[in-house]
N, CA, C and O atoms as CSV, one atom per row, in Angstrom:
chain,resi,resn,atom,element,x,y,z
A,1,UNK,N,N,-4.248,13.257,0.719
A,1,UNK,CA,C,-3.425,12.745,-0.359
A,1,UNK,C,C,-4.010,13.157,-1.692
A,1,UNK,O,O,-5.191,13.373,-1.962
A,2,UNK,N,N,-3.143,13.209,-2.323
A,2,UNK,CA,C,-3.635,13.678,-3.895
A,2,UNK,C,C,-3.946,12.397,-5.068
A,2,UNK,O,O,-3.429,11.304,-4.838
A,3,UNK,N,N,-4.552,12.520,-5.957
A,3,UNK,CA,C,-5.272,11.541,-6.874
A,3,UNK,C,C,-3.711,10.934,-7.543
A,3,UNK,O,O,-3.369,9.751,-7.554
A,4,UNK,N,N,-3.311,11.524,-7.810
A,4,UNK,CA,C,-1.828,10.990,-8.307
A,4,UNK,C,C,-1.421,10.051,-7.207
A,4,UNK,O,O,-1.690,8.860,-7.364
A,5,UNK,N,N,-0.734,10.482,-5.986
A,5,UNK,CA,C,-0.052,9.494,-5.278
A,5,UNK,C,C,-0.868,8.388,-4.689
A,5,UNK,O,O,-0.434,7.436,-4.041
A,6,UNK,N,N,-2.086,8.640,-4.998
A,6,UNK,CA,C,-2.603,6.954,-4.315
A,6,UNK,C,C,-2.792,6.469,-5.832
A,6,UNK,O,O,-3.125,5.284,-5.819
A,7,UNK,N,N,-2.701,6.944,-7.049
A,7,UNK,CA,C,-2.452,6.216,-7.868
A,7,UNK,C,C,-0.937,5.703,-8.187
A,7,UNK,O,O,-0.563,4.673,-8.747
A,8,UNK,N,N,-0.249,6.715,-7.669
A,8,UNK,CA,C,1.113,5.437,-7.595
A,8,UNK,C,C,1.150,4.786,-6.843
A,8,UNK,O,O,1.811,3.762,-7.019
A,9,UNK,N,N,0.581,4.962,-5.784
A,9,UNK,CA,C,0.531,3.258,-4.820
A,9,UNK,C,C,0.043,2.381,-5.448
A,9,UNK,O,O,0.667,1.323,-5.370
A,10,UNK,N,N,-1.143,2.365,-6.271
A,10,UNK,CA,C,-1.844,1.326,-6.974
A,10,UNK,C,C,-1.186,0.686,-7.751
A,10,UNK,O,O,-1.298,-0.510,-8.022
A,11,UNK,N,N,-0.226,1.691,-8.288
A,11,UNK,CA,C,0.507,1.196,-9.716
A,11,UNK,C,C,1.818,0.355,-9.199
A,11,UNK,O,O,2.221,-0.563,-9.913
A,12,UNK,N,N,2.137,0.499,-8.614
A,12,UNK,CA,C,3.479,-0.183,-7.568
A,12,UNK,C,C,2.666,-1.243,-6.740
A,12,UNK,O,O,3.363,-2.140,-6.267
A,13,UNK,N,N,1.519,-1.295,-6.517
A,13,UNK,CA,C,0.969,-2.890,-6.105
A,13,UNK,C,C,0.746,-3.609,-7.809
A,13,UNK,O,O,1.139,-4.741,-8.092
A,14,UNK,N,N,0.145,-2.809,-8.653
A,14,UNK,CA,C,-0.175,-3.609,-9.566
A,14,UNK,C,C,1.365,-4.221,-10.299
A,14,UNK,O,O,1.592,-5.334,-10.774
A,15,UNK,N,N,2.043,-3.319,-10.202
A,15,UNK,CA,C,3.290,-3.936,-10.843
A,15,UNK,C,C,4.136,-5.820,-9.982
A,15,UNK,O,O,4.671,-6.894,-10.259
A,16,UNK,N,N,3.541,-4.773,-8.660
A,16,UNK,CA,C,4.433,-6.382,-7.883
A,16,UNK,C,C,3.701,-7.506,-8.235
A,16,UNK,O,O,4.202,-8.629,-8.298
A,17,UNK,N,N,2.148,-7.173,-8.545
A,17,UNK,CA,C,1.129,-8.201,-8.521
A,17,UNK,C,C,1.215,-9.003,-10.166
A,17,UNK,O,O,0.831,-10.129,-10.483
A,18,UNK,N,N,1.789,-8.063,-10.902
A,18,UNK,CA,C,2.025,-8.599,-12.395
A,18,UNK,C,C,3.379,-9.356,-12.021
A,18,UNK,O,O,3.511,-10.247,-12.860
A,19,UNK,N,N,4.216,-9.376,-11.309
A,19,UNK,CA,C,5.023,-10.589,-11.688
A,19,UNK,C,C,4.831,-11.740,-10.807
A,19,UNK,O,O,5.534,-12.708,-11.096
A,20,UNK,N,N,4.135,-11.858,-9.910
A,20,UNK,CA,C,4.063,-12.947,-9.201
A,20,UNK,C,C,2.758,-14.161,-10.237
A,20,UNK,O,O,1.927,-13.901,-11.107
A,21,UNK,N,N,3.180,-15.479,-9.553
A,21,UNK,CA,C,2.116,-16.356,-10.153
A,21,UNK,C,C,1.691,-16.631,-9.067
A,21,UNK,O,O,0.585,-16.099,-9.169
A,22,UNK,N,N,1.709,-17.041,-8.121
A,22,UNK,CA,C,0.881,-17.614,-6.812
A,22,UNK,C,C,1.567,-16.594,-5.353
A,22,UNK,O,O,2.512,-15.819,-5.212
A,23,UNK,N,N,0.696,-17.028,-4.651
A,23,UNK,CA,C,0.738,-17.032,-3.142
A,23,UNK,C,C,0.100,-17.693,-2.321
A,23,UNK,O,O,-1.115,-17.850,-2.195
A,24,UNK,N,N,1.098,-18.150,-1.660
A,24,UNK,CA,C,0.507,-19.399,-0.876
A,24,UNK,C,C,-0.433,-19.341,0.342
A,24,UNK,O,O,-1.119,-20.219,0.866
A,25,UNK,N,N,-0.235,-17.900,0.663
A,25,UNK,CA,C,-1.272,-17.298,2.204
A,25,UNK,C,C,-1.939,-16.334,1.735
A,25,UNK,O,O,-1.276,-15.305,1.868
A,26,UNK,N,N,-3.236,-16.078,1.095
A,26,UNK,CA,C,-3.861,-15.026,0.361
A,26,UNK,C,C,-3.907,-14.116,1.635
A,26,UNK,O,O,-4.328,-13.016,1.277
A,27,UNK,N,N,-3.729,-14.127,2.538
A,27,UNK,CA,C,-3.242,-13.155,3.945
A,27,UNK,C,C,-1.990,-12.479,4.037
A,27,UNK,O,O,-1.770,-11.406,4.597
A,28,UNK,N,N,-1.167,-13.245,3.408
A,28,UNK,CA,C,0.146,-12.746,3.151
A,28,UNK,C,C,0.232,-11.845,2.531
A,28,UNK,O,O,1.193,-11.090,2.674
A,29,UNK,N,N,-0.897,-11.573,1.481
A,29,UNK,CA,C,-0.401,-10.639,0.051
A,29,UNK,C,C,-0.123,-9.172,0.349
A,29,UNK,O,O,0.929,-8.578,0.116
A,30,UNK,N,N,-0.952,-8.806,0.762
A,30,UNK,CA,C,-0.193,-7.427,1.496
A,30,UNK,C,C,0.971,-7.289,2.184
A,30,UNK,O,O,1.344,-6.117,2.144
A,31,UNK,N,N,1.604,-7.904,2.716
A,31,UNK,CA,C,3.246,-8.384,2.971
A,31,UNK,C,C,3.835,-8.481,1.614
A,31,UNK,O,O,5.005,-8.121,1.743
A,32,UNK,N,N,3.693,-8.672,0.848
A,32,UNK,CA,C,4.388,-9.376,-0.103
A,32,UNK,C,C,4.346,-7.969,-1.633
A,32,UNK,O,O,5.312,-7.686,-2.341
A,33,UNK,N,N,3.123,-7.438,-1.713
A,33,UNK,CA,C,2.583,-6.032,-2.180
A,33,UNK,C,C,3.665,-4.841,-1.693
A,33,UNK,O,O,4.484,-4.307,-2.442
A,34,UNK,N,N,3.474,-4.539,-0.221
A,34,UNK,CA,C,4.145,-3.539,0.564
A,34,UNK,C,C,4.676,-3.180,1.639
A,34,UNK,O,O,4.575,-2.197,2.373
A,35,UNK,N,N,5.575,-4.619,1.633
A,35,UNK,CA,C,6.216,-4.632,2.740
A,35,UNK,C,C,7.857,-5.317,2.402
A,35,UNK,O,O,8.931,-5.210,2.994
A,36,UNK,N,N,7.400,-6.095,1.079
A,36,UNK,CA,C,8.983,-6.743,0.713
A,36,UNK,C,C,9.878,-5.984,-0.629
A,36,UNK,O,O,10.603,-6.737,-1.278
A,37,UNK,N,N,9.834,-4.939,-0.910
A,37,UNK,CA,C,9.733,-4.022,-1.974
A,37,UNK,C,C,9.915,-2.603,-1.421
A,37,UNK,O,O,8.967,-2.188,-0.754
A,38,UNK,N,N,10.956,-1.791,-1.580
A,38,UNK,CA,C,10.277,-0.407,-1.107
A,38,UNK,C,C,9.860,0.174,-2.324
A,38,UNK,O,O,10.349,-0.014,-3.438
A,39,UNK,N,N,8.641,1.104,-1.919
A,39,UNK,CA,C,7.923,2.031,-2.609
A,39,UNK,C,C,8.837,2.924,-3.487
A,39,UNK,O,O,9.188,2.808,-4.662
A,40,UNK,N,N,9.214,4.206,-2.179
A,40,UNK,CA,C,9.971,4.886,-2.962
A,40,UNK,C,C,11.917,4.526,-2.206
A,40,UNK,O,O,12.176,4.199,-1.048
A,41,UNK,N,N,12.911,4.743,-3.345
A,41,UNK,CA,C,13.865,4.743,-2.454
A,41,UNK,C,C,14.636,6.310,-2.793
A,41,UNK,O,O,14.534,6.901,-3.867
A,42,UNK,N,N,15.311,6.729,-1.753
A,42,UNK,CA,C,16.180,7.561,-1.719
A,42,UNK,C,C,15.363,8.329,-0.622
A,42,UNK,O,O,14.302,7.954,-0.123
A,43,UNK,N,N,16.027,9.423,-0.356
A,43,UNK,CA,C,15.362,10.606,0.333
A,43,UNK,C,C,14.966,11.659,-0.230
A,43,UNK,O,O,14.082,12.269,0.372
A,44,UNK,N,N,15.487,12.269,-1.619
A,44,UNK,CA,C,15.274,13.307,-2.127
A,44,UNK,C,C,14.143,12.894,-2.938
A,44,UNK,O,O,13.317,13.796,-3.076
A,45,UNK,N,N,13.847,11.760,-3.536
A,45,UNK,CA,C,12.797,11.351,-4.375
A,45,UNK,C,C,11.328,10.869,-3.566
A,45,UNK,O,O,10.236,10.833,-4.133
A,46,UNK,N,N,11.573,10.498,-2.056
A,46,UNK,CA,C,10.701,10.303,-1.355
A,46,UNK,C,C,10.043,11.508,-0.761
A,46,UNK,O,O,8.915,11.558,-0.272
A,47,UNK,N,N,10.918,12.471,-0.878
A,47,UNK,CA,C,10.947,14.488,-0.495
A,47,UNK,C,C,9.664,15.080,-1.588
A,47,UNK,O,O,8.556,15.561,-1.352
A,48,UNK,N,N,10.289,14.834,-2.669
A,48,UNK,CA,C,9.596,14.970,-3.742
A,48,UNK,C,C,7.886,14.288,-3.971
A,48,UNK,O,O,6.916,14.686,-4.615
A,49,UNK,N,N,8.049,13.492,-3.388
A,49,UNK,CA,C,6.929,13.033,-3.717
A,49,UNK,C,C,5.380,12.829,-2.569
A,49,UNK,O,O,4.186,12.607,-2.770
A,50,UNK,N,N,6.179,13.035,-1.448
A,50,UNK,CA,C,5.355,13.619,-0.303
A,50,UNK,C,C,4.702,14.901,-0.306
A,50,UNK,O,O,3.545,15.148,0.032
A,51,UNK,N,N,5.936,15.991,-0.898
A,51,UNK,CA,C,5.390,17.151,-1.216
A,51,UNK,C,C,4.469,17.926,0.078
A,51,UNK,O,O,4.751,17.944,1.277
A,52,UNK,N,N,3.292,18.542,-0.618
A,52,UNK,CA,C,2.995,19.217,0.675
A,52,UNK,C,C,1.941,18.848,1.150
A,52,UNK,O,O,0.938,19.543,1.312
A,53,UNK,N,N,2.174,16.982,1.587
A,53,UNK,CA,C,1.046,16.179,2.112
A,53,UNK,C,C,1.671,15.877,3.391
A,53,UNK,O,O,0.990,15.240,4.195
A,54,UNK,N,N,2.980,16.263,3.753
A,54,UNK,CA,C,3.924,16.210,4.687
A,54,UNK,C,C,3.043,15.783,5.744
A,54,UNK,O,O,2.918,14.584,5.995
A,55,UNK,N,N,2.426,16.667,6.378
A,55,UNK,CA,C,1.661,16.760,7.616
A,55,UNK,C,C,0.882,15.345,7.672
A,55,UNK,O,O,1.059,14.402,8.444
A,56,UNK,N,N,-0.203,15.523,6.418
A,56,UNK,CA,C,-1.566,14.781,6.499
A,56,UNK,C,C,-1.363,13.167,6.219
A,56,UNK,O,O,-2.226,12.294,6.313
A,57,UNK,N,N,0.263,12.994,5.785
A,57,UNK,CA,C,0.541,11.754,5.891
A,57,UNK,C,C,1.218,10.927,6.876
A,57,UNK,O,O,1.339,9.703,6.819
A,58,UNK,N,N,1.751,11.890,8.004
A,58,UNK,CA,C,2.656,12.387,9.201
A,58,UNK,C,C,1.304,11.636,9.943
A,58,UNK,O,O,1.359,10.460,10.305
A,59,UNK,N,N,0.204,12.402,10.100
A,59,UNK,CA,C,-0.895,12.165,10.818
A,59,UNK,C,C,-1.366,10.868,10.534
A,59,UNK,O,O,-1.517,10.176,11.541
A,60,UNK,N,N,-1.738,10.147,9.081
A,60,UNK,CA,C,-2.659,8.971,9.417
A,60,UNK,C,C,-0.665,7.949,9.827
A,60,UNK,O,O,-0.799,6.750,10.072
A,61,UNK,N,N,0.286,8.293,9.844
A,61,UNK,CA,C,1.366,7.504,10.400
A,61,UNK,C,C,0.684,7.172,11.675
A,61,UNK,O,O,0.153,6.127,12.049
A,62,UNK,N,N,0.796,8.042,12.105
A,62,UNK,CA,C,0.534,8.448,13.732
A,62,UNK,C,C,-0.366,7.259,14.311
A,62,UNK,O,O,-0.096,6.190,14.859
A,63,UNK,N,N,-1.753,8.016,13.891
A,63,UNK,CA,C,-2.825,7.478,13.637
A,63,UNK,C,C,-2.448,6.019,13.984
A,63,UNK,O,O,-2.283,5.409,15.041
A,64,UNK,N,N,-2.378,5.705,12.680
A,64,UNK,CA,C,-2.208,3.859,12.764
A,64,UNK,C,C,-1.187,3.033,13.070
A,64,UNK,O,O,-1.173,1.810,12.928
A,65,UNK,N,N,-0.218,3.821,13.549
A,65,UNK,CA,C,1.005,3.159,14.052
A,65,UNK,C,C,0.338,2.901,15.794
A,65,UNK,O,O,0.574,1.962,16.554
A,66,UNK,N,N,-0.488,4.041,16.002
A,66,UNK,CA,C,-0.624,4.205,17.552
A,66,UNK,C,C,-2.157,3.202,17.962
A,66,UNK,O,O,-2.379,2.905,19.136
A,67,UNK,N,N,-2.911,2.860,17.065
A,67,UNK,CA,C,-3.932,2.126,17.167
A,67,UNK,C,C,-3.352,0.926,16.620
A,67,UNK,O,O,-4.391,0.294,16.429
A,68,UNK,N,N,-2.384,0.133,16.217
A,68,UNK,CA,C,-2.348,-0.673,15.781
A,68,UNK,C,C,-1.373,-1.687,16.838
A,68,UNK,O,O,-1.645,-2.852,17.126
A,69,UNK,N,N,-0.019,-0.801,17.379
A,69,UNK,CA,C,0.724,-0.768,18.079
A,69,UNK,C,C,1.303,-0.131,19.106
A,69,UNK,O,O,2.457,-0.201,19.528
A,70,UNK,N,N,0.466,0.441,19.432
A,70,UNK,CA,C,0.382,1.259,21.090
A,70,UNK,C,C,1.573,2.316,20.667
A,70,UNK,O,O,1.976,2.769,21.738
A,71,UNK,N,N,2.074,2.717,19.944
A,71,UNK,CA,C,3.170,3.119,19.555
A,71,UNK,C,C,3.780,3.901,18.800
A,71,UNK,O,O,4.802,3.383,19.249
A,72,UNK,N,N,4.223,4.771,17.969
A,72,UNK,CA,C,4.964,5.616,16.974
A,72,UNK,C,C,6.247,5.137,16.809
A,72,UNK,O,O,7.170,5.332,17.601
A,73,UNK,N,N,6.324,4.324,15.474
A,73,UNK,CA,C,8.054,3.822,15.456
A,73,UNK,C,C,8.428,4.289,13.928
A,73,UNK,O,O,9.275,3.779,13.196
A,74,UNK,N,N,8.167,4.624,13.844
A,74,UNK,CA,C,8.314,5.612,12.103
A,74,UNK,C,C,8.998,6.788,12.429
A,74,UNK,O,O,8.617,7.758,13.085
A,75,UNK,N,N,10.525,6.463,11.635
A,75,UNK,CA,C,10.929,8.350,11.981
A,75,UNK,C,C,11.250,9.032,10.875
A,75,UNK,O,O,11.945,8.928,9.865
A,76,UNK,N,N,9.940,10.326,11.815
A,76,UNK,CA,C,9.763,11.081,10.634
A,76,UNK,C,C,10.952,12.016,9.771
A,76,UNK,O,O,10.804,12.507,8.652
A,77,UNK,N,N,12.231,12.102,10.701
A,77,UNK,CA,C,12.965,12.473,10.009
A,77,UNK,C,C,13.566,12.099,8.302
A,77,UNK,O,O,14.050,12.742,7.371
A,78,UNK,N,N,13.193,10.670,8.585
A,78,UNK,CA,C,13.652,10.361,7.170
A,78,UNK,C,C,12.061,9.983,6.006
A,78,UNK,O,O,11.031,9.333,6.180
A,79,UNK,N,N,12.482,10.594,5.143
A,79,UNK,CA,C,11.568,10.843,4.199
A,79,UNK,C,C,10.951,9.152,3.573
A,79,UNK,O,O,9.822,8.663,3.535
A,80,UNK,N,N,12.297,8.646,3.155
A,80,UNK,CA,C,12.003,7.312,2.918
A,80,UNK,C,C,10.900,6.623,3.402
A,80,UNK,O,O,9.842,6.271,2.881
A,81,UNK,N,N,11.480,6.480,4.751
A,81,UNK,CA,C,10.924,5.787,6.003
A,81,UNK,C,C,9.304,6.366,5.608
A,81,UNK,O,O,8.473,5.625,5.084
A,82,UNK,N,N,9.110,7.383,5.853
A,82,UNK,CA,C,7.313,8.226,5.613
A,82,UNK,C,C,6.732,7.285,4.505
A,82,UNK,O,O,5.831,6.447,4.548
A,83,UNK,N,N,7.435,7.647,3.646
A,83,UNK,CA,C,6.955,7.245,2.543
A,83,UNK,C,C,6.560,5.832,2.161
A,83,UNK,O,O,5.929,5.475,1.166
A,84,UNK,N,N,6.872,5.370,2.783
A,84,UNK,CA,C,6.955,4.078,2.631
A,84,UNK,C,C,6.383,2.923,3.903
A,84,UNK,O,O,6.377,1.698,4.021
A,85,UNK,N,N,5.990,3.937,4.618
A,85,UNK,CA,C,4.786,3.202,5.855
A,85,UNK,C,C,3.884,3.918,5.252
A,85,UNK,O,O,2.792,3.419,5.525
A,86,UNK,N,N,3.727,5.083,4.383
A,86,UNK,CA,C,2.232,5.483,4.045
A,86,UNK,C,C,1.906,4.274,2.925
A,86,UNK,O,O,0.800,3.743,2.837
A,87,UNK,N,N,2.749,4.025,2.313
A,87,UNK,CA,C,2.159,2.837,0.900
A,87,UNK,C,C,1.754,1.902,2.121
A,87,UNK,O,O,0.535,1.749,2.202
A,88,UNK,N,N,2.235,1.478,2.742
A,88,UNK,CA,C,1.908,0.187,3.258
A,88,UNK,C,C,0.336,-0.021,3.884
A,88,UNK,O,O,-0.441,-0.969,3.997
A,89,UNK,N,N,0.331,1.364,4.211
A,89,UNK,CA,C,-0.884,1.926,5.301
A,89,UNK,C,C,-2.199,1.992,4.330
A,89,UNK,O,O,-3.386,1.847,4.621
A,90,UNK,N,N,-1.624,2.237,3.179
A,90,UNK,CA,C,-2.577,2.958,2.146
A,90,UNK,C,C,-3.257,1.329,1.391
A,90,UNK,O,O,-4.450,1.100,1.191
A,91,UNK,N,N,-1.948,0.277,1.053
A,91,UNK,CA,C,-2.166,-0.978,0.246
A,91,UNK,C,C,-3.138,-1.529,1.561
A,91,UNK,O,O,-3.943,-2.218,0.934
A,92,UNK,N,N,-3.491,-1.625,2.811
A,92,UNK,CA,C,-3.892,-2.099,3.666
A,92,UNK,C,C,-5.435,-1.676,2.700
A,92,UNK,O,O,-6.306,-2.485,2.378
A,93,UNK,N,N,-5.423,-0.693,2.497
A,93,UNK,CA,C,-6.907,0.221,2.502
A,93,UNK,C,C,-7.427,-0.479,1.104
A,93,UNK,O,O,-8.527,-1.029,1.158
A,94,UNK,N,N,-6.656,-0.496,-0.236
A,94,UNK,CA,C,-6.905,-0.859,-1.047
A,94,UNK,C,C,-7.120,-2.315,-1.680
A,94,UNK,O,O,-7.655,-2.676,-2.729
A,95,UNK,N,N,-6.505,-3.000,-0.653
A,95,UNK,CA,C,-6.870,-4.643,-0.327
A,95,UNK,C,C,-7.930,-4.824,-0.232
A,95,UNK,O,O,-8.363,-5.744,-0.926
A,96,UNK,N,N,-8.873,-4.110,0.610
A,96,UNK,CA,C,-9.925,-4.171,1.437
A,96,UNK,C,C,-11.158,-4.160,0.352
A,96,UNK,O,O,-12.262,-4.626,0.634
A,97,UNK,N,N,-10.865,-3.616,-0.829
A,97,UNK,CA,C,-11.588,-3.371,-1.872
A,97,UNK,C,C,-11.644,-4.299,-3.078
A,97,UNK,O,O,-12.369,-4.286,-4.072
A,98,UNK,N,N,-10.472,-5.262,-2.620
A,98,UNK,CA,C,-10.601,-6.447,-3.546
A,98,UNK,C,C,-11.407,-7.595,-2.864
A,98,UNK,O,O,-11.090,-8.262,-1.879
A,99,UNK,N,N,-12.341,-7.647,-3.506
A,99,UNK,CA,C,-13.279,-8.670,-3.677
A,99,UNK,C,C,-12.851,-10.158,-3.444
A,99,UNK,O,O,-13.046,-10.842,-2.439
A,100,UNK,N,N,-12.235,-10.491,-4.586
A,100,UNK,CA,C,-11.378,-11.735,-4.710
A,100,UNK,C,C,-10.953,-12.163,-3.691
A,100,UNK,O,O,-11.275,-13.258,-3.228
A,101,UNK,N,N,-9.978,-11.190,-3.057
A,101,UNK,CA,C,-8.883,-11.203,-2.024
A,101,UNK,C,C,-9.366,-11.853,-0.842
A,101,UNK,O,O,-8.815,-12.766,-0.228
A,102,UNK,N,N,-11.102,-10.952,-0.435
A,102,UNK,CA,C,-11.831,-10.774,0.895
A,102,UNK,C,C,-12.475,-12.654,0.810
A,102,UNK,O,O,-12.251,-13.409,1.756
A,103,UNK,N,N,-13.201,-13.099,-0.369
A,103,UNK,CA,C,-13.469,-14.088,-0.447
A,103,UNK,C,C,-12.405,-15.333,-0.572
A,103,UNK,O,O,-12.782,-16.465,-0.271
A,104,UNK,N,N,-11.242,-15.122,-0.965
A,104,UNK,CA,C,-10.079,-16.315,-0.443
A,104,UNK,C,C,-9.188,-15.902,0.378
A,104,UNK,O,O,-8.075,-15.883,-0.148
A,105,UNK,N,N,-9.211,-15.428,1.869
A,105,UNK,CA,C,-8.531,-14.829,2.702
A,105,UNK,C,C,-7.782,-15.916,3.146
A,105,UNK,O,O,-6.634,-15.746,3.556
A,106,UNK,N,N,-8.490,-17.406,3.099
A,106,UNK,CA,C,-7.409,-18.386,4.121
A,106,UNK,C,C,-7.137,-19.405,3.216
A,106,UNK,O,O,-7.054,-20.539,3.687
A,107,UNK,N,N,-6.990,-19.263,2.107
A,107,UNK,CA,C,-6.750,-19.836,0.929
A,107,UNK,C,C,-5.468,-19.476,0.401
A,107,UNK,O,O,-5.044,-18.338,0.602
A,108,UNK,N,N,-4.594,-20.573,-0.453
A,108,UNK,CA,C,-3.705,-20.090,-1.389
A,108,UNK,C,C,-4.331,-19.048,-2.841
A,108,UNK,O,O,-5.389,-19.277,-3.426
A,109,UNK,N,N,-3.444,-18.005,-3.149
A,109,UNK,CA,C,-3.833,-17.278,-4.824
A,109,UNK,C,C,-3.406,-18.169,-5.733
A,109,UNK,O,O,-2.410,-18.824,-5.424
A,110,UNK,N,N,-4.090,-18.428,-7.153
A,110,UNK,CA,C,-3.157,-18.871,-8.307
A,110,UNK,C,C,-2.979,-17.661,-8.836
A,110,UNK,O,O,-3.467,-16.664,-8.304
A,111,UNK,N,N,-2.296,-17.611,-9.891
A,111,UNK,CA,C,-2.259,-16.838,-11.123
A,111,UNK,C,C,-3.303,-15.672,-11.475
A,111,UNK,O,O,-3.246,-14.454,-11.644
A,112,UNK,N,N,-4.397,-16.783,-11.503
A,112,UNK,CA,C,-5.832,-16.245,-11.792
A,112,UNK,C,C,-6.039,-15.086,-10.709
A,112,UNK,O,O,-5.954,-13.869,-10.875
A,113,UNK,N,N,-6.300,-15.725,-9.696
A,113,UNK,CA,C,-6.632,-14.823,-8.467
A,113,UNK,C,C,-5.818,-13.464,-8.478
A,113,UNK,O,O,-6.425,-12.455,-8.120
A,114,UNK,N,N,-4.664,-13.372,-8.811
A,114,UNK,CA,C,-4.129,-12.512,-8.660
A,114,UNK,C,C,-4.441,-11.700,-10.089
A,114,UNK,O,O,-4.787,-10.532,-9.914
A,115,UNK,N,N,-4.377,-12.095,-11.306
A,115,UNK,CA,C,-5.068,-11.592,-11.844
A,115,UNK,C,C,-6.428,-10.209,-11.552
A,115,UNK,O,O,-6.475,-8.979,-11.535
A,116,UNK,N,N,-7.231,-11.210,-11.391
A,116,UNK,CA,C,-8.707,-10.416,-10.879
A,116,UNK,C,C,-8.130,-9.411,-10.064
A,116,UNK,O,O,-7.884,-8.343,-10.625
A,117,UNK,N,N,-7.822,-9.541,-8.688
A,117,UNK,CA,C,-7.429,-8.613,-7.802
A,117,UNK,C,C,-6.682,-7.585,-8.338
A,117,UNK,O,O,-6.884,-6.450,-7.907
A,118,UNK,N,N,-5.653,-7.815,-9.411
A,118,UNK,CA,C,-5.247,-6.721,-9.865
A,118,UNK,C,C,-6.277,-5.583,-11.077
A,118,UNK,O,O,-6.155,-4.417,-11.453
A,119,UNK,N,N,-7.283,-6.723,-11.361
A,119,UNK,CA,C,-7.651,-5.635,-11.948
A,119,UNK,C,C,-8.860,-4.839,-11.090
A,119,UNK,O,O,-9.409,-3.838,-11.552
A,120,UNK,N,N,-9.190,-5.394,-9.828
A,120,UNK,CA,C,-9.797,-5.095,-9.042
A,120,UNK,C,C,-9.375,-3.605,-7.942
A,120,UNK,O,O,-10.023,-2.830,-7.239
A,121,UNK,N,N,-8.216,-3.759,-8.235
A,121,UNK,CA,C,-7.633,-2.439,-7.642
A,121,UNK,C,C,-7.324,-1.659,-8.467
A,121,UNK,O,O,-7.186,-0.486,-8.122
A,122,UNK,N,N,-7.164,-1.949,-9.499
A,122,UNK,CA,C,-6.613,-1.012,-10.993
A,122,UNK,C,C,-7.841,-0.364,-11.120
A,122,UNK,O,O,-7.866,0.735,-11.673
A,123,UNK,N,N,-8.921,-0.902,-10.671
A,123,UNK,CA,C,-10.789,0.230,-11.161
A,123,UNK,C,C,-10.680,0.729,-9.970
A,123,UNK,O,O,-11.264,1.807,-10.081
A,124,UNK,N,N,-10.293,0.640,-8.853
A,124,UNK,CA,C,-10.704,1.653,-8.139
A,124,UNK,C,C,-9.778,3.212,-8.210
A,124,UNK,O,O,-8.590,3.528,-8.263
A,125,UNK,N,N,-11.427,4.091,-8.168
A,125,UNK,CA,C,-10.731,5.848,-8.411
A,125,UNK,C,C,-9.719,5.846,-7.267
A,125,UNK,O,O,-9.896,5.598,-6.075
A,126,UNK,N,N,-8.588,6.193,-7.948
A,126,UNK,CA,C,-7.730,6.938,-6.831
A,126,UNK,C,C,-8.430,7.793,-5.893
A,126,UNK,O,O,-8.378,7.654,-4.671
A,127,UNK,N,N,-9.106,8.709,-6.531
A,127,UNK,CA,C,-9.587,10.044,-5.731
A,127,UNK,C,C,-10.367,9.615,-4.768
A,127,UNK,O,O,-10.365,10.220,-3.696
A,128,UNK,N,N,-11.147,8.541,-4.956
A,128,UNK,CA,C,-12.091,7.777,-3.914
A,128,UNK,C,C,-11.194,7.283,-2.716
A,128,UNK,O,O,-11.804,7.129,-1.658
A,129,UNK,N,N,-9.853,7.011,-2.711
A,129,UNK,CA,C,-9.166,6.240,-1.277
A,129,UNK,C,C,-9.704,7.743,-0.248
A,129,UNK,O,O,-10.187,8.867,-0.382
A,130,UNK,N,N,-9.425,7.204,0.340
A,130,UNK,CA,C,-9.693,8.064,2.336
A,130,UNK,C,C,-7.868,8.558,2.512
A,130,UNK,O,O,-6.806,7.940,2.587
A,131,UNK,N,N,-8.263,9.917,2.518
A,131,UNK,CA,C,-6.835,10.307,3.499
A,131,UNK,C,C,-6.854,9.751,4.071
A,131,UNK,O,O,-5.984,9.731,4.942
């Protein structure tokens, strides 16, 4: 993946994360980040923006659809669809790096919390996420 598109993932969590005030399952938040929202919509704009990561985002699909769920249910025909299990796949990764998040996992977020966490993912280098 390129430094740009895991910085638009960031920026599309930070945006969902700027309008919310609470959450009631700090477990939930990644549901709620990139899973109730699509990333990108259309097909030609999701085309566009995959670009020629086609493959290498094809693969960690694979990857973690098949370790997670014995399974491949993502079709790759539609661009959308790609695009938009890679944010999800990717916000999994960048959760992991919020601090905040890891220390109130079975807790409700306020305001605050979500706060921090956002700016907790906003410092991390794009270029640093893991294909």
């Amino acid at each position: 993946m390129t430094t740009s598109q895991n910085r638009d993932i960031i920026d599309h969590m930070l945006s969902t994360l700027e309008t919310m005030t609470e959450c009631d399952h700090a477990s939930d938040l990644h549901h709620y980040l990139c899973n109730e929202d699509y990333f990108i919509v259309g097909s030609f704009r999701a085309r566009q923006w995959i670009g020629d990561e086609a493959f290498s985002i094809i693969d960690k699909i694979k990857e973690y659809e098949e370790s997670n769920f014995g399974e491949v249910t993502t079709d790759f025909s539609e661009p959308e669809k790609v695009a938009n299990m890679y944010c999800y796949i990717k916000g999994e990764e960048i959760l992991q790096q919020a601090n905040t998040l890891q220390g109130k996992w079975d807790e409700s977020l306020n305001r605050q919390d979500l706060q921090a966490i956002g700016e907790e993912i906003d410092a991390i280098p794009a270029h640093s996420l893991a294909q």
